[in-house]
C-alpha positions as CSV (number, residue, x, y, z in Angstrom):
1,X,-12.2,35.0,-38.8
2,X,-15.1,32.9,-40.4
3,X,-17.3,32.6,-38.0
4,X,-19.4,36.1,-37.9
5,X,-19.6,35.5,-41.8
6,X,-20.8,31.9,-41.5
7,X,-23.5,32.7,-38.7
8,X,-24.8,35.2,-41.1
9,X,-25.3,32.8,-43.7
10,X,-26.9,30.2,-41.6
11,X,-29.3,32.3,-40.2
12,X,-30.3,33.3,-43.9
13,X,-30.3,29.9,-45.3
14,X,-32.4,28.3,-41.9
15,X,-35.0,31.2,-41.7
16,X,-36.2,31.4,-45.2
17,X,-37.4,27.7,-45.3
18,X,-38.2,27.5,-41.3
19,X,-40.8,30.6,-42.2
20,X,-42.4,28.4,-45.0
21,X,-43.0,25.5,-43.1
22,X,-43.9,27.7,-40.1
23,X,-46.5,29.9,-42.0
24,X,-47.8,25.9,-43.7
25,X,-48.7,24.6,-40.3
26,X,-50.7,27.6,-39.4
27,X,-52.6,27.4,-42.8
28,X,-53.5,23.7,-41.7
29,X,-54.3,24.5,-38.1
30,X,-56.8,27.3,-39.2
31,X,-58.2,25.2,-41.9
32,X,-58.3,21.9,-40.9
33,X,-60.9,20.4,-42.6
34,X,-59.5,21.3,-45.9
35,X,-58.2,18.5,-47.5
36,X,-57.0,20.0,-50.3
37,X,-55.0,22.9,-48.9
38,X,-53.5,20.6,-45.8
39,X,-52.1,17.6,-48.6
40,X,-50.6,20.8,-50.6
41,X,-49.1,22.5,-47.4
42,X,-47.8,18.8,-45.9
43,X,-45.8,18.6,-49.1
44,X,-44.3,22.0,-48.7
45,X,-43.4,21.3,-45.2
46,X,-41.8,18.3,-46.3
47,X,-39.9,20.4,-48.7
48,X,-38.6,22.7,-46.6
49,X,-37.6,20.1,-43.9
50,X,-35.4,18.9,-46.6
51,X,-34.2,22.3,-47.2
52,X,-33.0,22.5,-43.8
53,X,-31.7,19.2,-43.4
54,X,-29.4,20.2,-46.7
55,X,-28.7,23.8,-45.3
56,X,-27.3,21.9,-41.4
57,X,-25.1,19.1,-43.7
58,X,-23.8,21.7,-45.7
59,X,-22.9,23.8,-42.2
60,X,-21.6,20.0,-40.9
61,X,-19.4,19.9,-43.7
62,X,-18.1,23.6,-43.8
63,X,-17.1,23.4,-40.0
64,X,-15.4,20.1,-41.0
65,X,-13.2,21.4,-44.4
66,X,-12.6,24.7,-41.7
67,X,-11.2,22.7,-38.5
68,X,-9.4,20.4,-40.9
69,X,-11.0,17.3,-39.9
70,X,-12.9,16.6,-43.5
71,X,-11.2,12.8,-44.2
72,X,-11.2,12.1,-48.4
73,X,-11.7,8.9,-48.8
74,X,-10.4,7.5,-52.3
75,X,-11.2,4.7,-54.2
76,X,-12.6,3.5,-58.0
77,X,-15.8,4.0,-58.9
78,X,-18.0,3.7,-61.7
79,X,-18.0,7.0,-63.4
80,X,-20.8,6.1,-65.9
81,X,-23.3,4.8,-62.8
82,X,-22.3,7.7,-61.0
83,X,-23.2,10.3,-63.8
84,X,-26.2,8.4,-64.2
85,X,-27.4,8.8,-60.5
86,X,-26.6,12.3,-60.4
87,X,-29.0,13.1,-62.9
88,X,-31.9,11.2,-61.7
89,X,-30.9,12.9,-58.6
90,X,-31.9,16.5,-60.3
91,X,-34.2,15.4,-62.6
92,X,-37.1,16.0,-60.6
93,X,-35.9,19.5,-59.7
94,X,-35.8,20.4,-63.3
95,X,-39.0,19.1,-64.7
96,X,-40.5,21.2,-62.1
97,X,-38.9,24.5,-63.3
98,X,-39.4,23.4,-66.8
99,X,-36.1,23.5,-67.5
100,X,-34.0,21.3,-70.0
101,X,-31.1,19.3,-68.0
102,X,-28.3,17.7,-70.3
103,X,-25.5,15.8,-69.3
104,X,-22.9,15.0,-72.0
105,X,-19.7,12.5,-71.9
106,X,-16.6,13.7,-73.8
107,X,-14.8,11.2,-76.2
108,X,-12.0,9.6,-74.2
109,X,-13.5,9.7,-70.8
110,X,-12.5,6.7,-68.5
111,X,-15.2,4.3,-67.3
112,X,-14.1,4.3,-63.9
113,X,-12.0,6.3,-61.8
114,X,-10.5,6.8,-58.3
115,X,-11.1,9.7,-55.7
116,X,-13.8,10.4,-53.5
117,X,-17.2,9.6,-54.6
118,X,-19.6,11.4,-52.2
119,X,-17.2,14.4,-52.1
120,X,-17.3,14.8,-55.8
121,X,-21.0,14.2,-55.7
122,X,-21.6,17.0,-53.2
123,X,-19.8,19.3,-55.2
124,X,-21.7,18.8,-58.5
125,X,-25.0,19.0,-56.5
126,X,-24.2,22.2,-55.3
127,X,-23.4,23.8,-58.4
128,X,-26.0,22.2,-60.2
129,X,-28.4,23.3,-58.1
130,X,-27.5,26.7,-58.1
131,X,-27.1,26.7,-61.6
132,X,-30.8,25.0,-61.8
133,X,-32.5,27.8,-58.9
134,X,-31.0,31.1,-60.9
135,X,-32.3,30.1,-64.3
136,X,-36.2,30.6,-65.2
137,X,-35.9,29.5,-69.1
138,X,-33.3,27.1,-71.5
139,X,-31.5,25.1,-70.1
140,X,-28.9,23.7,-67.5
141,X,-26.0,21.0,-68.9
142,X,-23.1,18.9,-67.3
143,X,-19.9,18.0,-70.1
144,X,-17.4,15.9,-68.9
145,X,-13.5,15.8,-70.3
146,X,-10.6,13.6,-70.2
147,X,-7.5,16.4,-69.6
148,X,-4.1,15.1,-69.6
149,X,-1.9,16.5,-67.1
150,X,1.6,18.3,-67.5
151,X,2.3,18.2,-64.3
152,X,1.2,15.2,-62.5
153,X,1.7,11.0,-63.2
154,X,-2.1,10.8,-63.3
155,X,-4.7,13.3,-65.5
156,X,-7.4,15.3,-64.6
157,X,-11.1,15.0,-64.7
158,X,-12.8,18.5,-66.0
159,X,-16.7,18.8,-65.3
160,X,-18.2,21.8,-67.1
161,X,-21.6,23.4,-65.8
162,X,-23.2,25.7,-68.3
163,X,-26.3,27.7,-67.4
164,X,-28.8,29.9,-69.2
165,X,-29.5,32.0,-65.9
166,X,-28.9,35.0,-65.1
167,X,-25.5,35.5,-65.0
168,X,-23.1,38.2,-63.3
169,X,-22.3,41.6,-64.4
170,X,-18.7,42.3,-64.2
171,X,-18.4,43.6,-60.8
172,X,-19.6,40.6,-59.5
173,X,-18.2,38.1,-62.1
174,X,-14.5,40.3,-60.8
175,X,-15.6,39.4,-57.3
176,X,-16.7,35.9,-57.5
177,X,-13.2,34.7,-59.9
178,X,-11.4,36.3,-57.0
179,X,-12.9,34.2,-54.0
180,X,-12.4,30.7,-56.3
181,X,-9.2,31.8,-57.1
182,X,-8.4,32.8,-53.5
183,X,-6.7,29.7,-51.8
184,X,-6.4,31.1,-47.9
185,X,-7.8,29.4,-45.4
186,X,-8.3,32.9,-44.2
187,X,-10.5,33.5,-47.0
188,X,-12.2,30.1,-47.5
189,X,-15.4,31.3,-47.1
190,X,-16.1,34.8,-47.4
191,X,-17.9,34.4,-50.3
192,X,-19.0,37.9,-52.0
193,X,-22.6,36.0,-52.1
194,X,-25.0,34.9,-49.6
195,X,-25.9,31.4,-50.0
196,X,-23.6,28.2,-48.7
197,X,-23.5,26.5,-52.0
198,X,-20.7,28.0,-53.7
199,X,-18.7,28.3,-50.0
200,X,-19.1,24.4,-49.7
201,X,-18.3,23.9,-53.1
202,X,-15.0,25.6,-53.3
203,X,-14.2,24.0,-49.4
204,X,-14.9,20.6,-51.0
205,X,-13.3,21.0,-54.7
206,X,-10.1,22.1,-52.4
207,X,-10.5,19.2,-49.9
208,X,-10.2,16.3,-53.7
209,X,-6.9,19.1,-54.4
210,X,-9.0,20.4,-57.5
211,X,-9.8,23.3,-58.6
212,X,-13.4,25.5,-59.6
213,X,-13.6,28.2,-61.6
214,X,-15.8,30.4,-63.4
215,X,-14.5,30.3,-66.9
216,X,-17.2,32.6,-68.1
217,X,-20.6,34.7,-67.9
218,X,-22.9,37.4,-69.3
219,X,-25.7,39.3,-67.6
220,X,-28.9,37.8,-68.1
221,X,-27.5,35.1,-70.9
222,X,-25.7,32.5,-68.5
223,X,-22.8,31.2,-66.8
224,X,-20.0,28.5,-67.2
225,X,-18.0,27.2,-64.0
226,X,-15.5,24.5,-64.6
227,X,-14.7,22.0,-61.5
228,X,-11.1,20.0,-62.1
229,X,-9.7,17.1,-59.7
230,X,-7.8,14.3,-60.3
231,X,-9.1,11.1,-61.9
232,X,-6.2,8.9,-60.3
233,X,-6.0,7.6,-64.1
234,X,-2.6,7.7,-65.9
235,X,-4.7,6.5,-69.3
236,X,-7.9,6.5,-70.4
237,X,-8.3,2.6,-71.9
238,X,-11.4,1.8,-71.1
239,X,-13.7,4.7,-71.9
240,X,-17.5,5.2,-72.6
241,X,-20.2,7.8,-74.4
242,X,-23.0,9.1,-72.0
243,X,-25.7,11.5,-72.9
244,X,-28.7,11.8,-70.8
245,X,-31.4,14.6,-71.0
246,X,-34.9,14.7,-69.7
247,X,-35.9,17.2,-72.7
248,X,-38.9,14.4,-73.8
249,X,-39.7,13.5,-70.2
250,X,-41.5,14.6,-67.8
251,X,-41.3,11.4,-65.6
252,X,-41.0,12.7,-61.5
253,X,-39.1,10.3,-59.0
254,X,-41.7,8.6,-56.5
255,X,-41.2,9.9,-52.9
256,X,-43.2,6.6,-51.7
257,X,-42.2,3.7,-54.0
258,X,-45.4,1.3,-54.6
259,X,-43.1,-1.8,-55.8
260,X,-39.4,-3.0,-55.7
261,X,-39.5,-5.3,-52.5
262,X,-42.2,-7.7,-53.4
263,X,-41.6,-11.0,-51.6
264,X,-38.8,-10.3,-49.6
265,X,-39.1,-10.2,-45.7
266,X,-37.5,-8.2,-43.3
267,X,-36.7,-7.6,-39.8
268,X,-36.9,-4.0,-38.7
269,X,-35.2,-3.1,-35.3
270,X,-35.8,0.2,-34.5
271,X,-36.4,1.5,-31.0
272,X,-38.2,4.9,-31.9
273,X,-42.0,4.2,-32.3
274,X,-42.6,6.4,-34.3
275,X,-39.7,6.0,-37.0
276,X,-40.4,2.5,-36.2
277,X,-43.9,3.1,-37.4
278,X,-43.3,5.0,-40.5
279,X,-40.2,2.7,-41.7
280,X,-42.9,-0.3,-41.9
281,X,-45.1,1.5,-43.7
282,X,-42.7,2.5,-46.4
283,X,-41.5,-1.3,-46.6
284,X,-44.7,-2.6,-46.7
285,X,-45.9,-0.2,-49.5
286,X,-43.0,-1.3,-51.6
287,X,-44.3,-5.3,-50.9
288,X,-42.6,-6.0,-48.3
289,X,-43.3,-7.9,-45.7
290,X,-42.2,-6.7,-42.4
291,X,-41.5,-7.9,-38.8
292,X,-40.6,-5.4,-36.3
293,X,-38.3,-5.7,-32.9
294,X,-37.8,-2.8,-30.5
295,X,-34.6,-3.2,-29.5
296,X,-31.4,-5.1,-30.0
297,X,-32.4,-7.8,-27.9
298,X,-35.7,-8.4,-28.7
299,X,-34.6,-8.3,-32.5
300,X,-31.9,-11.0,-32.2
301,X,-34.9,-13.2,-30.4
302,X,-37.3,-12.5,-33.9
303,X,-34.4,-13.5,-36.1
304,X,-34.3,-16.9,-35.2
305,X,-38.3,-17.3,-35.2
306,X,-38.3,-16.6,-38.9
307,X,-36.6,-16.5,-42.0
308,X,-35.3,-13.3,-43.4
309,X,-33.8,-11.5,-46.6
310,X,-32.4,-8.8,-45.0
311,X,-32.0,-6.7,-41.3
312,X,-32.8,-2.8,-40.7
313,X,-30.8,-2.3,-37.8
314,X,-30.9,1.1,-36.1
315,X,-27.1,1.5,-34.2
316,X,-28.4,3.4,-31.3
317,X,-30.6,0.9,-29.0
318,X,-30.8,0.1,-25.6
319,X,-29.9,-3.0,-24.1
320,X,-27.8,-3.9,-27.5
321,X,-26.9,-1.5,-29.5
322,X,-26.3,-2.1,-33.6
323,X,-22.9,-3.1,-33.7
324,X,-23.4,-5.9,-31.0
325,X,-26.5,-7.1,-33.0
326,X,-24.9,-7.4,-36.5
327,X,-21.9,-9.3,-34.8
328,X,-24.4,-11.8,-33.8
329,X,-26.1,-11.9,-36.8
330,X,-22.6,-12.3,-38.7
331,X,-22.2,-15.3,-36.7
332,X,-25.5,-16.9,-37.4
333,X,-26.8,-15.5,-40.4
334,X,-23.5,-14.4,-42.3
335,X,-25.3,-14.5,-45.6
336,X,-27.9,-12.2,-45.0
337,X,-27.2,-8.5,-45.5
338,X,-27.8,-6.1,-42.6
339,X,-27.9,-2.2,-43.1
340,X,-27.5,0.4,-40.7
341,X,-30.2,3.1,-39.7
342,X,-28.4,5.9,-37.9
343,X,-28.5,9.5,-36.9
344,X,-24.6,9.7,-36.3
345,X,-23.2,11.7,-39.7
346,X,-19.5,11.3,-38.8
347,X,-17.6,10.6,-41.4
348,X,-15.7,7.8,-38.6
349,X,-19.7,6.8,-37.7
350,X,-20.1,5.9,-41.4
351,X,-17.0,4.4,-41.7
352,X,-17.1,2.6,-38.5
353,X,-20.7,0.5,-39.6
354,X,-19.1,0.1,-43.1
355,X,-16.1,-1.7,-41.4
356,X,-18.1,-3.6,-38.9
357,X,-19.9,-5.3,-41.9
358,X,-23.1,-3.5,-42.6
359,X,-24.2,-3.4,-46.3
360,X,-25.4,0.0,-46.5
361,X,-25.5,3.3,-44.1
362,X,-28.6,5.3,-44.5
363,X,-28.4,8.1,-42.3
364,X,-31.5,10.2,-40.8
365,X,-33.7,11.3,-41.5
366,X,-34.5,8.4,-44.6
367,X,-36.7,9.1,-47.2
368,X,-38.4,6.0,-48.6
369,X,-37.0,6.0,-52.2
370,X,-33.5,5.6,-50.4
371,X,-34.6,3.0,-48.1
372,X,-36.1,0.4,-50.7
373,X,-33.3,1.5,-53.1
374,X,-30.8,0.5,-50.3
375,X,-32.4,-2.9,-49.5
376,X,-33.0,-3.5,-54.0
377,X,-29.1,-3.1,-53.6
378,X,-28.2,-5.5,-50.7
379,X,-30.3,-8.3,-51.5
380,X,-29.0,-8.4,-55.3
381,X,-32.0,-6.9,-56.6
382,X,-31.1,-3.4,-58.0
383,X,-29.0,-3.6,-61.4
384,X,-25.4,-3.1,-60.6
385,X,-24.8,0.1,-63.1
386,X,-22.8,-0.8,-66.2
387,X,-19.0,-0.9,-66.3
């Protein structure tokens, strides 16, 4: 049984960022004049709030993988645009430590291919953060290789994460090939280690019918895992060279874009004030301009006084809910993009808006970047990454 082992983990992973944000607030409340300590401590709240919003999906997505209720869902993707947002993804994180981050595209790689994005996402974020947390110095690097099959109709995508961490000794490098090698559902996740990375990780690589491994590692010189899935390719014809690294940059992703919606207006229908609040002032610092409603039907009345680009629609409302909203709007504004606020992280939630015929799902809490990315992306705005 999981679940002692699990609730052990948990309580690690939520206590160690919930006493930082804790221990922040009480800094502020004893010096709150201090304008410099209370903007440094707000940012580490908002940190760790992040931290634990990571720690509960990862805990979300564990219980799913473990009941057997974790639905893949397969299609083609741009691998090239998904590399490339992966990396700005951890950019940030390794400028901070100092720390060189390198992604490299094999010859012979495929331009697009077909499984799970968000899956395969989740799984490279894990180990790449773990990989970027246990090294102080060098470097951390993603290779991708083309690998043709023997035994299936399709080949298989290899993705190589090399570190120049610490490493494991033997005992633990024994330890930790023996739980990745391990494919029990018995032993799923009793992970020789404490943290939830490596547990989700192996749950999800298992879930895409891959494989993780570590392939090698050396006390206090580095590691090397290797995650293989299935590209749902039979041939690489179309195929690309990649190599991104932030070794000359030191460039940091803006939490509250200044730009990117200038001109456009849209209607926000939220029926929290305060998210309400804070949603419009993120638009509006991105040049936006914004008209609010504060519930379904008091958003469907502001549609027709005005002329819009685009519709925030949160899907939990009273009076009319999201769903009932964007069907009217599909009927009187079917060329206008609407995209769903929502604090329902189902998979079937997420897949029930996309079906219904919202644009985007963003779910909460949003962080501003996302938001004004999401709207650059409905309204035609944000490049469409090269295929």
């Amino acid at each position: 049984m999981f679940l002692p082992d699990l609730l052990r983990r948990i309580n690690h992973e939520v206590r160690t960022p919930l006493t930082t944000i804790m221990s922040s607030a009480d800094t502020i409340l004893a010096f709150p004049k201090d304008e410099g300590t209370r903007t440094r401590r707000l940012s580490v709240i908002h940190s760790q709030a992040m931290r634990v919003l990571h720690v509960w999906q990862d805990v979300f997505d564990v219980a799913l993988v473990a009941s057997g209720e974790f639905a893949v869902h397969k299609a083609s993707f741009s691998l090239k645009g998904f590399l490339t947002d992966l990396f700005g993804d951890l950019e940030d994180l390794a400028t901070e430590k100092k720390l060189g981050l390198i992604f490299r595209v094999a010859d012979g790689v495929p331009r697009s291919i077909t499984s799970d994005k968000e899956c395969l996402r989740r799984i490279l974020v894990k180990l790449l953060e773990n990989a970027l947390q246990f090294t102080d110095n060098g470097r951390v690097s993603l290779e991708v290789e083309f690998r043709p099959s023997k035994t299936k109709s399709t080949n298989t995508l290899a993705f190589i994460i090399t570190d120049t961490g610490e490493g494991f000794d033997r005992v633990n490098q024994t330890a930790l090939k023996g739980f990745l090698a391990d494919d029990s559902q018995e032993h799923l996740f009793l992970s020789p280690f404490s943290g939830l990375g490596i547990v989700l990780a192996k749950a999800l690589t298992r879930a895409l019918h891959g494989s993780l491994s570590l392939e090698a590692s050396q006390l206090d010189r580095g590691s090397r895992f290797v995650v293989e899935i299935d590209s749902g390719v039979t041939e690489s014809n179309s195929i690309f060279n990649m190599n991104l690294d932030n070794l000359n940059s030191a460039e940091k992703v803006d939490r509250f874009p200044s730009s990117g919606l200038e001109g456009l207006n849209l209607l926000l229908i939220e029926d929290s004030d305060e998210n309400r609040e804070m949603f419009q002032i993120f638009l509006e610092l991105a040049g936006a301009n914004v008209c609010v409603a504060r519930d379904g039907r008091e958003g469907l009345k502001e549609a027709g006084m005005g002329q819009y680009d685009a519709f925030l629609v949160d899907i939990q409302m009273p009076i009319y809910d999201g769903f009932y909203v964007l069907k009217e709007f599909k009927t009187k504004y079917p060329q206008i993009p609407a995209i769903a606020l929502t604090a329902h992280t189902f998979p079937e939630d997420q897949r029930k808006c996309r079906e219904a015929g919202f644009c985007d799902v963003l779910p909460k809490p949003i962080e501003a970047a996302k938001l004004v990315a999401a709207i650059r992306r409905c309204v035609g705005r944000e490049e469409v990454a090269a295929q």
